[in-house]
VEXRODREN-340065 format. One record per residue (C-alpha): residue number from 0; residue in one letter; x, y, z. Coordinates in pm, whole numbers, plus 50000, padded with zeros to 5 digits. Each point is the difference from the previous one (the first is absolute). Layout:
(pt NUM; 'A'; (X; Y; Z))
...
//
This chain:
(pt 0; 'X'; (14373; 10723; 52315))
(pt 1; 'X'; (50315; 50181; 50083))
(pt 2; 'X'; (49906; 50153; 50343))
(pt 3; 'X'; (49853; 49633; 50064))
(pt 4; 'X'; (50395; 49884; 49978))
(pt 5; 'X'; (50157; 50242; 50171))
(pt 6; 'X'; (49770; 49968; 50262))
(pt 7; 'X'; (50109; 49602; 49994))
(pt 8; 'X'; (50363; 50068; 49971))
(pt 9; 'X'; (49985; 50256; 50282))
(pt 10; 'X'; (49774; 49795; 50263))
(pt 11; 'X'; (50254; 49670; 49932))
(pt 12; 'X'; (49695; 49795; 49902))
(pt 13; 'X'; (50131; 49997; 49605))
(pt 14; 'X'; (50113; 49644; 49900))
(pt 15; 'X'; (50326; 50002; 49818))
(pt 16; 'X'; (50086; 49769; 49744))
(pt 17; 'X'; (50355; 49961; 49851))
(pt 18; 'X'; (50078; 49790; 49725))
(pt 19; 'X'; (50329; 49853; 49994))
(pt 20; 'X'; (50213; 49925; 50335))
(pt 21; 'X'; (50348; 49995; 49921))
(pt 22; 'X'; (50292; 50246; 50135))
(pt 23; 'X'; (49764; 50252; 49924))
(pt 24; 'X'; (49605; 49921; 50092))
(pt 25; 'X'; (50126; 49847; 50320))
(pt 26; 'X'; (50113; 50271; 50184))
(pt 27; 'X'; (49731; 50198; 49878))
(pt 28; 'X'; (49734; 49763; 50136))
(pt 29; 'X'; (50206; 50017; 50348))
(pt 30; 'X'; (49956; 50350; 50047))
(pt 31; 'X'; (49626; 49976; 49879))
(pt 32; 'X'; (49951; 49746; 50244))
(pt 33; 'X'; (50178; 50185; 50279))
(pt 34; 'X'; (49811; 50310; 49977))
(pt 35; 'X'; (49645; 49848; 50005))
(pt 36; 'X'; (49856; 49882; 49670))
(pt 37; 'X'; (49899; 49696; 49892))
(pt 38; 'X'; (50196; 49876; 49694))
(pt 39; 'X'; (49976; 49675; 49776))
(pt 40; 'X'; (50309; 49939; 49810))
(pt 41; 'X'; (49959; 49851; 49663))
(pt 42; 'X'; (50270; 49813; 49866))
(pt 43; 'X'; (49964; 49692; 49671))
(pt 44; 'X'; (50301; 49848; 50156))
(pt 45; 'X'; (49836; 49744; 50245))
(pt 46; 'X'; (50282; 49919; 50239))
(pt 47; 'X'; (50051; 50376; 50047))
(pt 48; 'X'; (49648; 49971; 50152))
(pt 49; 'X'; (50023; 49681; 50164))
(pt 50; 'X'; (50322; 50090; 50194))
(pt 51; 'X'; (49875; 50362; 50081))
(pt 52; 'X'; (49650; 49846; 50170))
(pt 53; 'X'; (50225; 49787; 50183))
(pt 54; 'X'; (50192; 50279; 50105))
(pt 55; 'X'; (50310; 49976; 49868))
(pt 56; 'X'; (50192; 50229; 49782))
(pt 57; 'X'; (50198; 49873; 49692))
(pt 58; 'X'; (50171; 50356; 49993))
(pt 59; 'X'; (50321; 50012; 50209))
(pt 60; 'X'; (49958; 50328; 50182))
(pt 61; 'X'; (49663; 49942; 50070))
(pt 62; 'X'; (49978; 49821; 50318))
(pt 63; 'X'; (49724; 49749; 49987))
(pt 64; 'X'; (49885; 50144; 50356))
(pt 65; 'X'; (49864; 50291; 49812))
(pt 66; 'X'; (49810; 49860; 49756))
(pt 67; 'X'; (49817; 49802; 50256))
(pt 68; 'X'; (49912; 50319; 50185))
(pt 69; 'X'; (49833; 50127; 49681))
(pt 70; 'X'; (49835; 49643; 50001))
(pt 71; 'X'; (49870; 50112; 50335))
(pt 72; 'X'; (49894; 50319; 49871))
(pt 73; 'X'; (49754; 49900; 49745))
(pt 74; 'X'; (50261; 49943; 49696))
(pt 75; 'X'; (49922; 49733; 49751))
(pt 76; 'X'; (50168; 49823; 49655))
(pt 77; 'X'; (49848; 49857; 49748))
(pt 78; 'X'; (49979; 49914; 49640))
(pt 79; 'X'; (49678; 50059; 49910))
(pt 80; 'X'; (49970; 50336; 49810))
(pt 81; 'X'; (49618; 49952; 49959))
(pt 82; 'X'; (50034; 50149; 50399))
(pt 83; 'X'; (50151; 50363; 49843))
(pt 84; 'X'; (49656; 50149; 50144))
(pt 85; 'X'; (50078; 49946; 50327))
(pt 86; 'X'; (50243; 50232; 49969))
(pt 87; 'X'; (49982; 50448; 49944))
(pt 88; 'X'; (50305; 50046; 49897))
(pt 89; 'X'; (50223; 49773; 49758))
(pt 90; 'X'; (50371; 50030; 50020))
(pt 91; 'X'; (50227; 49806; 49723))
(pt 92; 'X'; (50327; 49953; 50094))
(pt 93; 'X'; (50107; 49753; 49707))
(pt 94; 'X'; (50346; 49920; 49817))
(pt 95; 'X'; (50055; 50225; 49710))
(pt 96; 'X'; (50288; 49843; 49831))
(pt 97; 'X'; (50157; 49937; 49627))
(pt 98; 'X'; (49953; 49813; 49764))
(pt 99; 'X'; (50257; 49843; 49793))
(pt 100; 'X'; (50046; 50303; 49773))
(pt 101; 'X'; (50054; 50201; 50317))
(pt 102; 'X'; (49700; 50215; 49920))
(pt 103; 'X'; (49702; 50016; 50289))
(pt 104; 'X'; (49760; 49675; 50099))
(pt 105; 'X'; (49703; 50157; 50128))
(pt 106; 'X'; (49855; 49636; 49995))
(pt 107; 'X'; (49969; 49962; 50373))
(pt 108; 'X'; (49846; 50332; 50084))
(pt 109; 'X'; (49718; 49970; 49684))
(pt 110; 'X'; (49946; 49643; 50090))
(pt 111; 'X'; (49947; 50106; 50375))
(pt 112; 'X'; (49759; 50289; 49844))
(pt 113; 'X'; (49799; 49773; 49771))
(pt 114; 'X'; (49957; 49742; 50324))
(pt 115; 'X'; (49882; 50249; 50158))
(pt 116; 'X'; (49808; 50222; 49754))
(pt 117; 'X'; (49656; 49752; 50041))
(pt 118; 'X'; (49989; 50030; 50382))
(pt 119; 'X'; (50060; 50386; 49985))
(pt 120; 'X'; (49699; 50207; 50133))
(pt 121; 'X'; (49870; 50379; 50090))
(pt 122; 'X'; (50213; 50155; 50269))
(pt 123; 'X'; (50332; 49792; 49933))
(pt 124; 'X'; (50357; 50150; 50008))
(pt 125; 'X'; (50271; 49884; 49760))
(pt 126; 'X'; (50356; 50076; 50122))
(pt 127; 'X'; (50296; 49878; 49759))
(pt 128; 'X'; (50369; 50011; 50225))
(pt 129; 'X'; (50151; 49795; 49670))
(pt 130; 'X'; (50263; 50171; 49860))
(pt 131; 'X'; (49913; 50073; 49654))
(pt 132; 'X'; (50022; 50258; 49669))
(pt 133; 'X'; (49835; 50371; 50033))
(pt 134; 'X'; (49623; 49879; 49851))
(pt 135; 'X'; (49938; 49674; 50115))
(pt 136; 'X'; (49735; 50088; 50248))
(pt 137; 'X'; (49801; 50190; 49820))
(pt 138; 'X'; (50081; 49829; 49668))
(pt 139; 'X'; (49975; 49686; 50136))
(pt 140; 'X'; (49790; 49920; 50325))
(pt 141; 'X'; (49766; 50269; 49944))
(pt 142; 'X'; (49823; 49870; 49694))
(pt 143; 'X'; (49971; 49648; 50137))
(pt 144; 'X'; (49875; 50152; 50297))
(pt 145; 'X'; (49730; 50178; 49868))
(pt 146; 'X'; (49929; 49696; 49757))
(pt 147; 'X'; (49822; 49913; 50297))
(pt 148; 'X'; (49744; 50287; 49953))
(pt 149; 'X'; (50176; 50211; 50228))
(pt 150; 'X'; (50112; 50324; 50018))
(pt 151; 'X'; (50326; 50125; 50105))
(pt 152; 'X'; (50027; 50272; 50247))
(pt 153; 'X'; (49583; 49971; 50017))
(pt 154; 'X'; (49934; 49666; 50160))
(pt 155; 'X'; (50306; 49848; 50001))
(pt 156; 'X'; (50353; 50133; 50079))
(pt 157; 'X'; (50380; 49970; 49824))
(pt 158; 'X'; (50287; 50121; 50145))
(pt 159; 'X'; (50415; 49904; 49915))
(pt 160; 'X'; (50175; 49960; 50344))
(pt 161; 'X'; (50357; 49880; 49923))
(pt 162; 'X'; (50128; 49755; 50270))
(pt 163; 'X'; (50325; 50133; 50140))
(pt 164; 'X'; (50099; 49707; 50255))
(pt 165; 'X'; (50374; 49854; 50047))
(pt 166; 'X'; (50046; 49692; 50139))
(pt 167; 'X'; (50196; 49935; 50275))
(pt 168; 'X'; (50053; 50407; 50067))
(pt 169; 'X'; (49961; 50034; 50388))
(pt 170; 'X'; (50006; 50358; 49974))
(pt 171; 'X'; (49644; 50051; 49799))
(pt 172; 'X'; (49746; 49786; 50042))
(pt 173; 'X'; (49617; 50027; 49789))
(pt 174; 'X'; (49895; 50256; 50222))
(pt 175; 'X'; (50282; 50282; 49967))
(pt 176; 'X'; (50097; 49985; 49660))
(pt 177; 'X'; (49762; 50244; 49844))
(pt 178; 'X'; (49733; 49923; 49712))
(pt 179; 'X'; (49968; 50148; 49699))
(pt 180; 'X'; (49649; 49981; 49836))
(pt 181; 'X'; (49833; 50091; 49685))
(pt 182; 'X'; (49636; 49974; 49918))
(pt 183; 'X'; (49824; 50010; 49686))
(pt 184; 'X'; (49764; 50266; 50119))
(pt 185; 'X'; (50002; 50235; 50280))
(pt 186; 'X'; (49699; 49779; 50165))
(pt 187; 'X'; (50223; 49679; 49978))
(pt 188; 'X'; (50349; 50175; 50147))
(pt 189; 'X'; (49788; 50152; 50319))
(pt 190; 'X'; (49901; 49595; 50061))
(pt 191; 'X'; (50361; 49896; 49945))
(pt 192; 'X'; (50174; 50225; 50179))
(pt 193; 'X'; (49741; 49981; 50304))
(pt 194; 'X'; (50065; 49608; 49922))
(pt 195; 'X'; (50316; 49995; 50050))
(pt 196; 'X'; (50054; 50318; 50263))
(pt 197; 'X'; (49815; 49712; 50249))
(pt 198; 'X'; (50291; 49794; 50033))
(pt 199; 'X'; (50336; 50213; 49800))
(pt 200; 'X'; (50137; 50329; 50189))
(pt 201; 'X'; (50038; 50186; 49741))
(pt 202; 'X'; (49769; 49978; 49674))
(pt 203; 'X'; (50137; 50177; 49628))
(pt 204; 'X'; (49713; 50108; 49791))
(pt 205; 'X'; (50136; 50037; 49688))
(pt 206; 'X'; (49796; 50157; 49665))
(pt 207; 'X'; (49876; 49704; 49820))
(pt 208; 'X'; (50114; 49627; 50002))
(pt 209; 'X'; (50283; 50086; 49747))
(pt 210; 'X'; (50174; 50199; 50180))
(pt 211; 'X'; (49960; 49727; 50288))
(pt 212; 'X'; (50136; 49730; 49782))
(pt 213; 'X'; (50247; 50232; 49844))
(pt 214; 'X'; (50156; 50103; 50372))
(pt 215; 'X'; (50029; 49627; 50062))
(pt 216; 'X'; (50199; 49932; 49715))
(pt 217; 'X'; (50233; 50312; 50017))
(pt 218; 'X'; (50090; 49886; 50320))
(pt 219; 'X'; (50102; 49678; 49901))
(pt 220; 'X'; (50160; 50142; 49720))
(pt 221; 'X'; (50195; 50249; 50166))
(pt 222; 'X'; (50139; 49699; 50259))
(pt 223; 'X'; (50096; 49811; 49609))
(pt 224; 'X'; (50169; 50291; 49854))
(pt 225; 'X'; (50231; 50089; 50329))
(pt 226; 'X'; (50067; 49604; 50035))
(pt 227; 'X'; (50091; 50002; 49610))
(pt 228; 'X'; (50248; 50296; 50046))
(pt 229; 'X'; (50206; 49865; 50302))
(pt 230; 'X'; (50002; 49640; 49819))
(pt 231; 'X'; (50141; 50153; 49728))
(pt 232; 'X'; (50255; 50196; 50230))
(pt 233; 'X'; (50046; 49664; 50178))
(pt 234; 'X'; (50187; 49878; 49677))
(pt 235; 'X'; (50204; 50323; 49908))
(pt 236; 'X'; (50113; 50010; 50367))
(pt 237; 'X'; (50127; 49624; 50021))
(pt 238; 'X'; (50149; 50049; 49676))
(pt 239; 'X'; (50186; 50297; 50154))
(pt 240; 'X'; (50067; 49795; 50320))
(pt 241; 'X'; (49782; 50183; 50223))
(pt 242; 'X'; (49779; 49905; 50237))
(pt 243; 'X'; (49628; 50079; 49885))
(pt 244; 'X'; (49839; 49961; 50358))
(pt 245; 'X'; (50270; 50220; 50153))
(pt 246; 'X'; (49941; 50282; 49755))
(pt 247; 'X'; (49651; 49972; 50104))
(pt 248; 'X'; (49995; 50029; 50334))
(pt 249; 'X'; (50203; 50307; 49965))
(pt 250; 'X'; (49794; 50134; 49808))
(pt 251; 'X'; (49729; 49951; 50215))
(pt 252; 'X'; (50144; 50208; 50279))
(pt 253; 'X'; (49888; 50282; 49812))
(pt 254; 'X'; (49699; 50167; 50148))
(pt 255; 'X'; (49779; 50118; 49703))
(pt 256; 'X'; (49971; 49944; 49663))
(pt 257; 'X'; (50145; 49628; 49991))
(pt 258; 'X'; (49822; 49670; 50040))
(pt 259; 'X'; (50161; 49672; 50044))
(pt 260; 'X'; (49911; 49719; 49772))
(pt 261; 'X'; (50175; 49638; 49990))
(pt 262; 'X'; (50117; 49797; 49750))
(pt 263; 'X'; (49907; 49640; 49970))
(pt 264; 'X'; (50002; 49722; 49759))
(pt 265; 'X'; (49711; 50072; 49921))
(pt 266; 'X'; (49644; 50144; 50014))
(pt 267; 'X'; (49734; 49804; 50224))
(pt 268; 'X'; (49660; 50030; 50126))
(pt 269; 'X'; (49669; 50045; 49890))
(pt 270; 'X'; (50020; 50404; 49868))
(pt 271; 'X'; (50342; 50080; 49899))
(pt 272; 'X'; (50080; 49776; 49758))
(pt 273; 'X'; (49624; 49991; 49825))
(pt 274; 'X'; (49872; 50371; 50051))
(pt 275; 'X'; (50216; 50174; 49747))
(pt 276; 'X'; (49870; 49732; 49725))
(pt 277; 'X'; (49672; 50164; 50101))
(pt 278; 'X'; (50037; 50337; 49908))
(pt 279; 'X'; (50253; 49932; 49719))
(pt 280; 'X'; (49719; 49793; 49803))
(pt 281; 'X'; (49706; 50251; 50047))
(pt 282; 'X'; (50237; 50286; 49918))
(pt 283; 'X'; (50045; 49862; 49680))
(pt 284; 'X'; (49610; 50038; 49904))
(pt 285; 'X'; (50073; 50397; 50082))
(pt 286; 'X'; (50301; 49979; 49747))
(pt 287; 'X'; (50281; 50035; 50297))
(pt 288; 'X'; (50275; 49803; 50011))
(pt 289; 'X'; (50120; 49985; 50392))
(pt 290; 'X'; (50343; 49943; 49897))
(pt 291; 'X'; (50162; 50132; 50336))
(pt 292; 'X'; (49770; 49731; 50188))
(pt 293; 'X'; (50136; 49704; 49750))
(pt 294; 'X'; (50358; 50096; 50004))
(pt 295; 'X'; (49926; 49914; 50380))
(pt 296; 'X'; (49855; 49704; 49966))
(pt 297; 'X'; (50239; 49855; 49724))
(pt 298; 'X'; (50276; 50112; 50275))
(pt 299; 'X'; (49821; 49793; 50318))
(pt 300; 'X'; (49922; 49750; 49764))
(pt 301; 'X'; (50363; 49893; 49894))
(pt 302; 'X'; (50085; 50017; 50357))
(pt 303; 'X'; (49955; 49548; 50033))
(pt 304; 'X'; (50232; 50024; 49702))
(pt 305; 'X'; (50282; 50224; 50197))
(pt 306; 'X'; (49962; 49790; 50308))
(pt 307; 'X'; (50064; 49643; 49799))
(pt 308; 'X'; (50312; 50159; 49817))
(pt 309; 'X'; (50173; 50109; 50359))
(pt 310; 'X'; (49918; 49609; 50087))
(pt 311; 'X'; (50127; 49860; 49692))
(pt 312; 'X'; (50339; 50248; 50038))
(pt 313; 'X'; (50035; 49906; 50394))
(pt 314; 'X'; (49999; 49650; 49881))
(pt 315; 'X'; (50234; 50020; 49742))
(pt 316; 'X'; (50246; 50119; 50215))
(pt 317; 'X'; (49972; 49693; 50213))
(pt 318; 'X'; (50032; 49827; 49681))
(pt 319; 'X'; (49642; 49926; 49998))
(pt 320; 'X'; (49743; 50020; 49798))
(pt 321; 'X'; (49599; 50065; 50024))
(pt 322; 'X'; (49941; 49655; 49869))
(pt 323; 'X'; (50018; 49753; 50296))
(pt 324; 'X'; (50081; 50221; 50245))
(pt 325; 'X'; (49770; 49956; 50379))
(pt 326; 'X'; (49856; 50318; 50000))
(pt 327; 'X'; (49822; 50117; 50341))
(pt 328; 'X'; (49726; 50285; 49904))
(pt 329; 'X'; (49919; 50217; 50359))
(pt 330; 'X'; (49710; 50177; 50010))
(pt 331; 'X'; (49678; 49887; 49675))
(pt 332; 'X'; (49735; 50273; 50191))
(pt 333; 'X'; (50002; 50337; 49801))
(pt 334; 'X'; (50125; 50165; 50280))
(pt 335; 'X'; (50126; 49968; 50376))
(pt 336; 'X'; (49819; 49838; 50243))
(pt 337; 'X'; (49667; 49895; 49834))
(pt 338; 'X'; (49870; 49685; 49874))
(pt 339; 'X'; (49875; 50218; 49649))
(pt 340; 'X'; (50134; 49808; 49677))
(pt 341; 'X'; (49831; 50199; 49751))
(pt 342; 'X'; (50241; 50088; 49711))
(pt 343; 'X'; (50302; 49946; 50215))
(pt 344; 'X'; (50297; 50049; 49782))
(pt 345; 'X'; (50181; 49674; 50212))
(pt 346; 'X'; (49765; 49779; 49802))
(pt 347; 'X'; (50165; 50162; 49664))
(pt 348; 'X'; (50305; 49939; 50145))
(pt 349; 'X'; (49971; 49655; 50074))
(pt 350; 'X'; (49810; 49924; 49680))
(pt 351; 'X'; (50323; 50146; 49852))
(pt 352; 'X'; (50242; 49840; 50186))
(pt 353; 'X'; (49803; 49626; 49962))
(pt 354; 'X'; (50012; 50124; 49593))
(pt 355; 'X'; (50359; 50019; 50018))
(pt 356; 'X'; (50082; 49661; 50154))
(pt 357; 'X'; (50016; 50088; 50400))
(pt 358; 'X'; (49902; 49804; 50224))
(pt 359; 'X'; (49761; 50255; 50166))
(pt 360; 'X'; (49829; 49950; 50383))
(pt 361; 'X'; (49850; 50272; 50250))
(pt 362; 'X'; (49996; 50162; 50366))
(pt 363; 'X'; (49738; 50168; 50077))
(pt 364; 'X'; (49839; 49988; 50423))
(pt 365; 'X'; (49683; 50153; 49830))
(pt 366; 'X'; (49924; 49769; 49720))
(pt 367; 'X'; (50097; 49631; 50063))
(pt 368; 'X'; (49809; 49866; 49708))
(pt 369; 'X'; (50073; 50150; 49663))
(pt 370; 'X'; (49561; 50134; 49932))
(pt 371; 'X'; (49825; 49903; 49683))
(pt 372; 'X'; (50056; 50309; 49797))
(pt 373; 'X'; (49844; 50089; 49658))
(pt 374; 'X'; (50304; 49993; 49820))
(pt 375; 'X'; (50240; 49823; 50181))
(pt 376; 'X'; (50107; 49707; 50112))
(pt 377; 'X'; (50285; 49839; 50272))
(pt 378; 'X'; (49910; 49640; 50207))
(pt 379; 'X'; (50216; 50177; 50237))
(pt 380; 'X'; (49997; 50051; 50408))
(pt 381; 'X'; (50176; 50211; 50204))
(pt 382; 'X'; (50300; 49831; 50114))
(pt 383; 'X'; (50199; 50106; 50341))
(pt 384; 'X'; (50252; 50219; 50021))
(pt 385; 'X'; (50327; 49863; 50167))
(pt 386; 'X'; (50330; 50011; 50016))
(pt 387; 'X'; (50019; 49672; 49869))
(pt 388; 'X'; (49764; 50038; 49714))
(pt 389; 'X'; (50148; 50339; 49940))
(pt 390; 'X'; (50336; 49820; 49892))
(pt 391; 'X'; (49876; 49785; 49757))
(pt 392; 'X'; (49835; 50294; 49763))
(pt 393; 'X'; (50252; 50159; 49750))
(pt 394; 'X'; (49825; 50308; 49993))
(pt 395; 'X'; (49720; 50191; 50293))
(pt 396; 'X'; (49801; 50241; 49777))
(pt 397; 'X'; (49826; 50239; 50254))
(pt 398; 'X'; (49701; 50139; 49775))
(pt 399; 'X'; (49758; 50081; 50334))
(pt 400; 'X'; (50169; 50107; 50304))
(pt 401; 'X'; (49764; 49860; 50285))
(pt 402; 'X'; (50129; 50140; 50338))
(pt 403; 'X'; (49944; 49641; 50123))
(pt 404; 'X'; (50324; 49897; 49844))
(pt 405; 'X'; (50322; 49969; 50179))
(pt 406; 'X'; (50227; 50260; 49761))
(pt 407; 'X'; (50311; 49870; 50200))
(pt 408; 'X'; (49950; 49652; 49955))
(pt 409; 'X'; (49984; 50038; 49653))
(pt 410; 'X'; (50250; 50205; 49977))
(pt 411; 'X'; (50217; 49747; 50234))
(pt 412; 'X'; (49922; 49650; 49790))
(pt 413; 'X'; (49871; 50107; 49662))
(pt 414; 'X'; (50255; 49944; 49736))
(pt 415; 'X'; (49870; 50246; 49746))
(pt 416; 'X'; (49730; 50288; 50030))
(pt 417; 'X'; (49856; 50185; 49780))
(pt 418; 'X'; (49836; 50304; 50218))
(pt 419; 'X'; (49718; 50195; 49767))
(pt 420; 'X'; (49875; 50172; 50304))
(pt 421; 'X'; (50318; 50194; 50121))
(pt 422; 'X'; (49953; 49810; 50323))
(pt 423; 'X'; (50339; 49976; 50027))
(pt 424; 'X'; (50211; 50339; 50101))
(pt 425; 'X'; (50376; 49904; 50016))
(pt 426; 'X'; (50158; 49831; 49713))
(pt 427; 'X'; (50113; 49614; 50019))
(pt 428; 'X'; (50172; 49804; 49737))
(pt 429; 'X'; (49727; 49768; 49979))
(pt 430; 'X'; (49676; 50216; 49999))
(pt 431; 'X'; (49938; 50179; 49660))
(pt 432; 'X'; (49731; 50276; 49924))
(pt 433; 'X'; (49773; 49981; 49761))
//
């Protein structure tokens, strides 16, 4: 049963199926594509797979011209689960979010599982790239999976293979960032890593799918903590009157043993403001209390909080307060120059500022409808920036700094800004950092 799959993944004629085509299982059915292999995307959002079979991409920096060449090459969406046999090899690139109590919702990836768990059959791989707690593979997917009658690392295959892709970054794309992968026997990491050695450059085996799903979420962790501590130094340095960004780039001249992290006003994405949640809950079922990892997340998570209180002081100066004021918010993406809204802090921000009485609107080239989001909610579009609209806003928050914007313009016409980026090097009487 093994050999049979290597000798599939190895001779191309392997279908792949991946479950789930957002910012993660999209790219990762390109390069399938690209290479060779057939692959049927599964998605239960229906206009996902309507607008990918008509070619177009509802991902911003994936042109729709590719996904019509993996059309070409054999690629299909759907979904209808009950086709999961098609397919060798299973990869589940779901949302792993929170819940309300900010503890882990595994409800997407074991729903996914259990959709999948009556079309499983003899020979099948099982990758999981969701982010999640050291244990949920095996704790989790491989029971359902060999529910089925199966049995793992005999006839059917589990591995942990944590995605690593960032949006928008021109300088890595799915192929060159490297892999880590962790199977649940020796027999299932030899099929993952020849898996994904077919279309990665460089494959990580790693011991077992803990450790897999434990590097993913150090990682992630790591990026928290470092963010955490220059927030925090953010504050003592404005209270001191220095410039936070300038102290950093300094200190970035040095060639070893420093590495630059950025403040913001807050922490965005899809990892770095969940993944610590993950670890911090399991740990507490070994009796560990990650307090170094919370400290950093009660830090980033105060940083909406800081951001409003430089607004509220800017405008009190004017002799203005939140409450009525026009304010302009630049930037609602998590981060520069993507279209990716997942836990941006700019939606805490506004939902703050609206709270408080403003009068809140948007800018943002690369989301001109405010989405439907699971826990938010704005009947906002993007509206144009001008120099005449510019004038009529008491306050420009810049919470995302796109490189599409015009920095001098805003500078030029906006009465008030509030930079949380450190976009803005030179001091001006009207721009305050936050």
């Amino acid at each position: 049963m093994k050999q049979q799959l290597l000798n599939r993944i190895a001779d191309k004629s392997a279908v792949i199926g991946i479950v789930g085509l957002g910012y993660v299982g999209l790219p990762l059915m390109l390069r399938f594509a690209e290479v060779g292999y057939k692959v049927i995307g599964f998605d239960i959002d229906q206009s996902k797979v309507d607008a990918l079979m008509a070619g177009r991409s509802y991902i911003e920096h994936i042109p729709g011209e590719a996904i019509a060449q993996s059309l070409g090459r054999g690629f299909e969406a759907t979904s209808d689960f009950s086709r999961a046999p098609e397919a060798d090899a299973l990869i589940l690139c779901v949302p792993t979010p929170l819940n309300k109590y900010r503890e882990p919702d595994l409800s997407f990836v074991l729903n996914t599982i259990d959709s999948l768990v009556p079309f499983l059959r003899e020979g099948h791989l099982v990758s999981l790239e969701s982010t999640t707690y050291p244990g949920t593979t095996d704790e989790e997917l491989k029971p359902r999976i060999e529910s089925r009658g199966l049995t793992v690392g005999d006839n059917a295959f589990l591995v942990f293979s944590p995605e690593r892709e960032d949006p928008g970054n021109p300088d890595f794309t799915t192929r060159t960032i490297p892999k880590v992968c962790g199977g649940v026997t020796t027999a299932c990491q030899e099929i993952g890593v020849a898996l994904y050695s077919a279309v990665i450059d460089q494959v990580v085996p790693v011991s077992s799918t803990r450790a897999a799903e434990m590097t993913k979420l150090l990682e992630n962790i790591h990026r928290a903590v470092n963010i955490g501590l220059v927030n925090e130094m953010k504050i003592v340095a404005d209270r001191m009157g220095i410039d936070i960004h300038e102290v950093i780039r300094a200190a970035a001249t040095k060639p070893f043993g420093f590495v630059p992290y950025y403040p913001g006003p807050g922490l965005g994405g899809h990892c770095i403001p969940i993944d610590p949640f993950y670890l911090t809950w399991k740990a507490r079922e070994y009796g560990v209390n990650t307090r170094f990892i919370e400290l950093a997340g009660e830090v980033n998570s105060t940083m909406p909080d800081y951001v409003v209180s430089k607004i509220a002081s800017a405008l009190n100066e004017r002799k203005k307060a939140i409450n009525g004021s026009r304010i302009l918010v630049l930037g609602i993406a998590y981060k520069k120059n993507v279209d990716d809204m997942r836990e941006s802090p700019s939606v805490i921000l506004m939902e703050k500022l609206r709270d408080l009485g403003a009068e809140v609107s948007y800018s943002d080239p690369h989301v001109p409808v405010f989405p439907k989001m699971r826990e938010h909610r704005f009947d906002l579009s993007s509206v144009p920036v001008t120099p005449e609209t510019l004038k009529t806003y008491d306050c420009v928050l810049l919470a995302t700094d796109h490189d599409k914007f015009d920095y001098a313009q805003l500078k030029a016409h906006a009465p008030l800004i509030v930079d949380s980026r450190g976009k803005y090097l030179e001091p001006a009487d009207h721009i305050v950092k936050a």
